[in-house]
C-alpha positions as CSV (number, residue, x, y, z in Angstrom):
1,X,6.6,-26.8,-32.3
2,X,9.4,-24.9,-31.5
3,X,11.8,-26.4,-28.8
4,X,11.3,-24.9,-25.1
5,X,14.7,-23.2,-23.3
6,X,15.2,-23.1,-19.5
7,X,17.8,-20.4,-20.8
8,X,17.9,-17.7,-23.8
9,X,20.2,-19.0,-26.7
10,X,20.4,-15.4,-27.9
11,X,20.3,-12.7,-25.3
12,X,17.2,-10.8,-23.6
13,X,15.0,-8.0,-24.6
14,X,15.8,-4.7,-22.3
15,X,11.8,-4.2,-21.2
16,X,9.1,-4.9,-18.2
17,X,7.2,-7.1,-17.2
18,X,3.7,-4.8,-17.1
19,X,4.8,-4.3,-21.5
20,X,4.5,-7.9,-21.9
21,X,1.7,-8.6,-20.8
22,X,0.1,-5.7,-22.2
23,X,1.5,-6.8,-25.5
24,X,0.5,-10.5,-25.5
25,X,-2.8,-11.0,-23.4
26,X,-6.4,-9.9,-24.2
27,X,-7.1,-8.2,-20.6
28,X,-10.5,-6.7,-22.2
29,X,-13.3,-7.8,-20.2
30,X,-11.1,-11.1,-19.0
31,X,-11.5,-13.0,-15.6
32,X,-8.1,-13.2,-14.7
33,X,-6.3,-15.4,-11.8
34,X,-3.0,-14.2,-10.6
35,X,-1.7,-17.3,-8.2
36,X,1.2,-16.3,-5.8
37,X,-0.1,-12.6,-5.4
38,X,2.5,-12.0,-3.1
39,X,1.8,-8.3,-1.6
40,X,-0.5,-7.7,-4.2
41,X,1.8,-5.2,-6.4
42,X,1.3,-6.8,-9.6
43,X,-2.2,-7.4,-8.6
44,X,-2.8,-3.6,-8.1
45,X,-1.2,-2.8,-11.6
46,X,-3.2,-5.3,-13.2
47,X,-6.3,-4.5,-11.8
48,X,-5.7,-0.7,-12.3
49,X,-4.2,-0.1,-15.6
50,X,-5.9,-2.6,-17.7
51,X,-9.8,-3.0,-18.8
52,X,-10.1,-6.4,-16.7
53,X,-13.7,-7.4,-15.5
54,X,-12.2,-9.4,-12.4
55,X,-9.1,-10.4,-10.9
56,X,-9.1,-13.2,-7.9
57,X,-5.6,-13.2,-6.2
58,X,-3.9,-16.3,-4.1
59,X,-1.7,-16.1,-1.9
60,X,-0.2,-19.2,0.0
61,X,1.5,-17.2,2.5
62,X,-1.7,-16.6,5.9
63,X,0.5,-13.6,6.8
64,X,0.4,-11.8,3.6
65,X,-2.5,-13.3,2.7
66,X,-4.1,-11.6,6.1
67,X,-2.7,-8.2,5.0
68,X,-3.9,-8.2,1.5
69,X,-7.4,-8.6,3.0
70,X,-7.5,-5.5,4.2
71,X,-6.4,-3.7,0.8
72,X,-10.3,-1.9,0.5
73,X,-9.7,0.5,-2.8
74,X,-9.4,-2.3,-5.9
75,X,-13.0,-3.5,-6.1
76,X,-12.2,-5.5,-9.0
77,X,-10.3,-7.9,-6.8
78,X,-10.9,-11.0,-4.9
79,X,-8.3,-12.3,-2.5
80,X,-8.4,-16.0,-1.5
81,X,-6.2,-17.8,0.6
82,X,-5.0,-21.1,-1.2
83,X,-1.8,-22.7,-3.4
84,X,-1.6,-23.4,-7.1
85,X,-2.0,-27.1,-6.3
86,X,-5.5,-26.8,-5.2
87,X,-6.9,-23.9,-6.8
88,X,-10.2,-22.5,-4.5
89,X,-12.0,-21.4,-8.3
90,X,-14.8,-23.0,-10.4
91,X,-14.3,-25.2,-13.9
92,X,-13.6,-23.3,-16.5
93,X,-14.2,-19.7,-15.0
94,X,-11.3,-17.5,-16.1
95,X,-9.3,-16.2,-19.0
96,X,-5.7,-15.4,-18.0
97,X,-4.1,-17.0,-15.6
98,X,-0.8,-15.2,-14.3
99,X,2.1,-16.6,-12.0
100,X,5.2,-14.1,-11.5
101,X,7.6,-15.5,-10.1
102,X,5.5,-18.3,-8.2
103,X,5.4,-21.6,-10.3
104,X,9.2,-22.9,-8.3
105,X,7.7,-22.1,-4.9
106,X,4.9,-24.7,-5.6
107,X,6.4,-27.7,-4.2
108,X,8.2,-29.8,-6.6
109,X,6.0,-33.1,-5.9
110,X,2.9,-30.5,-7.0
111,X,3.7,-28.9,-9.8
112,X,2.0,-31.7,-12.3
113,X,-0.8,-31.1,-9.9
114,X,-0.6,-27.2,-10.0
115,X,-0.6,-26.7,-14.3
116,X,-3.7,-29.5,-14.3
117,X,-5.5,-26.8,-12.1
118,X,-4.5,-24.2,-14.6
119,X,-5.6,-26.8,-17.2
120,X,-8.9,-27.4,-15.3
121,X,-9.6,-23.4,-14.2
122,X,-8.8,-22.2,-18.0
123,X,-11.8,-21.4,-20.2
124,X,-11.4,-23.3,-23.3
125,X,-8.6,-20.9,-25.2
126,X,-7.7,-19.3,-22.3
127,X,-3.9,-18.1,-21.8
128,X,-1.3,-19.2,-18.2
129,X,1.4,-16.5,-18.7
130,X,3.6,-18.1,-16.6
131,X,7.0,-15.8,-15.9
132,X,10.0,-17.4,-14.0
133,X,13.4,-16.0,-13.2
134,X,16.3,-17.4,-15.5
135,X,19.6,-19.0,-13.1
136,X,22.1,-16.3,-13.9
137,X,23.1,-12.3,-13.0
138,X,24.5,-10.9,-10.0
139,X,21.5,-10.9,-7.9
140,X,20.8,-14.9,-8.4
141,X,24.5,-15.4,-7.1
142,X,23.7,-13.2,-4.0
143,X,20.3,-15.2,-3.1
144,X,21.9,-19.1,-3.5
145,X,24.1,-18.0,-0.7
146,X,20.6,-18.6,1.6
147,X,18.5,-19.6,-1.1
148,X,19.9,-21.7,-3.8
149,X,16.6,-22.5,-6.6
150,X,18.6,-24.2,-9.1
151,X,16.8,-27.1,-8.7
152,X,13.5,-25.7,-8.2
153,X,13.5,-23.4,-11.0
154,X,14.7,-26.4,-13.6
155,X,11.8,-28.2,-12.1
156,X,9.4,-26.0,-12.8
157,X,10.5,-25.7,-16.7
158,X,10.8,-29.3,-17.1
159,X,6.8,-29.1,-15.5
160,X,6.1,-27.0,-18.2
161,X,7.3,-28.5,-20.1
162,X,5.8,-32.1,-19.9
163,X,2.4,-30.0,-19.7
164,X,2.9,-29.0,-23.1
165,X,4.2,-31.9,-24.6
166,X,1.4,-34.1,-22.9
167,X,-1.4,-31.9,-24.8
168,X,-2.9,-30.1,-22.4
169,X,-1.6,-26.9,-23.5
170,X,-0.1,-25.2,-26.7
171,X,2.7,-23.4,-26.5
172,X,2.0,-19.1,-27.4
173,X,5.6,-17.7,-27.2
174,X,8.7,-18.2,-25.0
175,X,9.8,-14.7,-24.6
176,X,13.2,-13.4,-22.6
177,X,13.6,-10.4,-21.4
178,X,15.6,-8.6,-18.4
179,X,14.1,-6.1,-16.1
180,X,15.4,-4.1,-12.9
181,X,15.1,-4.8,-9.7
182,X,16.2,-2.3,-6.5
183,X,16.4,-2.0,-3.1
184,X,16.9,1.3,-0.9
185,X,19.4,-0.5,1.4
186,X,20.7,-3.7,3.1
187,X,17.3,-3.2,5.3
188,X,15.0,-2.9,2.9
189,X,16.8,-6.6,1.1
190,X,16.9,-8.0,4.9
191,X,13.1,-7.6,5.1
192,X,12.0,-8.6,1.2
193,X,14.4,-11.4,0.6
194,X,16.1,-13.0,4.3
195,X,13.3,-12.7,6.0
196,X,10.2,-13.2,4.4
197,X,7.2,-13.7,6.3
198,X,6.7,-17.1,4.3
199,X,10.0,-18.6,4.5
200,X,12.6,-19.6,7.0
201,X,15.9,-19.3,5.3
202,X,17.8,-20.3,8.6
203,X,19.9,-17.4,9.1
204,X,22.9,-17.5,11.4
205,X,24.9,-15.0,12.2
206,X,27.7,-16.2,10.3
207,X,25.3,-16.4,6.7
208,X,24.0,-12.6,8.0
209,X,27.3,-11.4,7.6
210,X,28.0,-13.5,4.6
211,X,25.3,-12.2,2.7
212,X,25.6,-8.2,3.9
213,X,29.1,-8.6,2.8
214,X,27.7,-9.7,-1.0
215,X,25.2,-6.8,-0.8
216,X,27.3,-3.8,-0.1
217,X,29.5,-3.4,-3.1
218,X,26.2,-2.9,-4.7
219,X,24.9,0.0,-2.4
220,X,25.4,3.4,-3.5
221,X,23.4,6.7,-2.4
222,X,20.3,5.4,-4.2
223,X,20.3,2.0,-2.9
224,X,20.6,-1.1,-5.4
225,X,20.3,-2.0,-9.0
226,X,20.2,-5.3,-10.6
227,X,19.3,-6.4,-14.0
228,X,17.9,-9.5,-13.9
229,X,16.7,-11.8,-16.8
230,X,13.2,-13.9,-17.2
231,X,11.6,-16.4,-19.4
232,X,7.5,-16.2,-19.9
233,X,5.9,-19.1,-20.9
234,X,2.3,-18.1,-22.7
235,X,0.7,-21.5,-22.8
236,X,-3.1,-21.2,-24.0
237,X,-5.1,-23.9,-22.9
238,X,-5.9,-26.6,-25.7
């Protein structure tokens, strides 16, 4: 079995997210999971541009969670309220599970707890495509001024980790890659990223001004642009 890295050894593919999944999982007539839905963006691409038969979204977050309830025009989805620790869905009753960006916001004490449910929600063969962000680029070193995840992030490999090497799942691929990420303004990062409806990152005054300071050499006319690199897990369930 080839050896997981937390971090590439040889660089990152220049593509998106939306391409690798489309390359590597079978959305045809899948039941697929997404935990961590966030605002439902991926959910809405997923749901929309591929031949799923179902997607049930999480979200952790009531506030969000609350909001995505009203989202009326994706009848393929389901919305439920609940964490990747304690997954609200049947044995064995989906393909794919997804998690962008989401498996280092479980709590680190849960995240054995959070790939058993995978484990236990899987359909014998079925795929977690589990993408995290890599500790590195210019935008990592603007968030651990409020919001260092070092230490969550490594946690969450090293959970994957142990899930693989206990049995539970095989490991697919391990695939690097770097995608963009932008903002309008230092309004539009304020409201996604310092003060997000589900966390409290304890912002003074003296951080605020901290922070805008590492934001505005990156502003220009059109806003923001960061290139920021990822690892994706596909684990299929064994």
């Amino acid at each position: 079995m080839t050896e997981m890295q937390l971090k590439s050894p040889s660089g990152y593919m220049d593509t998106t997210e939306i391409e690798i999944m489309q390359e590597v999982l079978p959305f045809k007539d899948a039941d697929v999971l997404e935990l961590g839905c966030g605002r439902a963006r991926w959910t809405r691409t997923i749901a929309e541009r591929f031949p799923v038969k179902s997607v049930t979204a999480t979200e952790v977050d009531r506030v969000q969670h609350e909001k995505n309830l009203r989202i009326t025009d994706l009848p393929k989805v389901t919305f439920i309220y609940g964490g990747a620790e304690d997954i609200p869905t049947d044995d064995a009753s989906v393909d794919i599970v997804i998690m962008l960006k989401s498996l280092h916001h479980v709590p680190m004490d849960r995240m054995d707890q959070a790939l058993a449910e995978i484990h236990r929600v899987l359909r014998p063969g079925g795929l977690a495509y589990i993408s995290e962000p890599v500790y590195a680029g210019a935008f990592n070193d603007i968030l651990l001024l409020f919001n260092d995840e070092k230490a969550v992030r490594e946690a969450a490999f090293n959970a994957l980790k142990k899930a693989v090497k206990a049995g539970h799942f095989k490991l697919e691929q391990e695939i690097f890659f770097q995608s963009k990420s932008e903002f309008s303004s230092f309004a539009e990062f304020e409201e996604r990223f310092l003060f997000p409806s589900h966390s409290d990152h304890a912002i003074d005054e003296a951080l605020h001004k901290k922070v805008q300071a590492a934001v505005e050499p990156h502003l220009g006319p059109d806003g923001a642009r960061f290139t920021n690199p990822h690892r994706v897990d596909l684990l299929q369930k064994i």
